[in-house]
C-alpha positions in Angstrom: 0.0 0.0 0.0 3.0 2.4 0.9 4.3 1.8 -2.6 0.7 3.1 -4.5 0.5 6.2 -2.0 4.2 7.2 -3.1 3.5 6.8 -6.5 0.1 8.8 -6.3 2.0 11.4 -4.6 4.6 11.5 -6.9 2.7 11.9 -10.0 0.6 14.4 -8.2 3.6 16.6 -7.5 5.2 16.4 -11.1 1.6 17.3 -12.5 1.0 20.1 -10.0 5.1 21.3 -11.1 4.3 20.8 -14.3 0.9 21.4 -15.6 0.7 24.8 -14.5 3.4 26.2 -16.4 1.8 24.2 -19.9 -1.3 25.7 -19.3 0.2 29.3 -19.0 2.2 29.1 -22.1 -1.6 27.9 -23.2 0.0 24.2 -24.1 -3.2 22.8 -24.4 -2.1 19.6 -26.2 0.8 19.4 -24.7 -0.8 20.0 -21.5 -3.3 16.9 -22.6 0.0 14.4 -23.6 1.9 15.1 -20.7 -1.6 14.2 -18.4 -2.3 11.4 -20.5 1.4 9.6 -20.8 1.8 10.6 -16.4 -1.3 8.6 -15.8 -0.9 5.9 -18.2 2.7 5.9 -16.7 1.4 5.3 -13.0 -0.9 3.1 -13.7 1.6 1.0 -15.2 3.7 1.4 -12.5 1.2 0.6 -9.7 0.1 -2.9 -11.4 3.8 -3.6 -11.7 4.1 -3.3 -7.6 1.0 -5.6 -7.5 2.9 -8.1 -9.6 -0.1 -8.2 -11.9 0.6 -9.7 -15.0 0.8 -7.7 -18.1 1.1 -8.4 -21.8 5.0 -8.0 -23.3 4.0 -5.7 -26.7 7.1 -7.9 -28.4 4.8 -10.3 -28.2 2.5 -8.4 -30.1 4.8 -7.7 -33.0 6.3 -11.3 -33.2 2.9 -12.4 -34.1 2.7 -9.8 -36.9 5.5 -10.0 -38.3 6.3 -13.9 -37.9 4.1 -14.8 -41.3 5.5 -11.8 -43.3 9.1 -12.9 -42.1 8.2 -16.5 -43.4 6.9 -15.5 -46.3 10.2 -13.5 -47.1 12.2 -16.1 -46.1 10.2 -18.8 -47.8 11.1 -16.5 -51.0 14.6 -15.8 -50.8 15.6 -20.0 -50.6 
């Protein structure tokens, strides 16, 4: 539990640093990335520290590319 309150509290703190100096340059976007990539980011982080079991994306791109890389190599012997 300690180690979800620290990362709540740290993303907190680098949005409240943050975010108001993006929104007073009116960064709207940038302003919307940032927010979007610091929560995705601490959610990610959280379920790591709860050792719940996510999905490698290599995995996800190994079975996309495996037929096309057969298919090439099946061409070039």
């Amino acid at each position: 539990m300690g180690v979800i309150l620290s990362v709540l509290i740290i993303a907190t703190l680098a949005g409240l640093l943050e975010l108001p100096q993006l929104l007073r340059k009116q960064l709207i976007v940038e302003s919307w990335v940032f927010s979007s990539l610091l929560f995705i980011g601490s959610v990610l982080c959280i379920l790591h520290f709860e050792r719940v079991k996510l999905p490698n994306p290599l995995d996800w791109i190994t079975y996309i590319y495996r037929p096309i890389s057969q298919f090439v190599f099946g061409i070039l012997k």
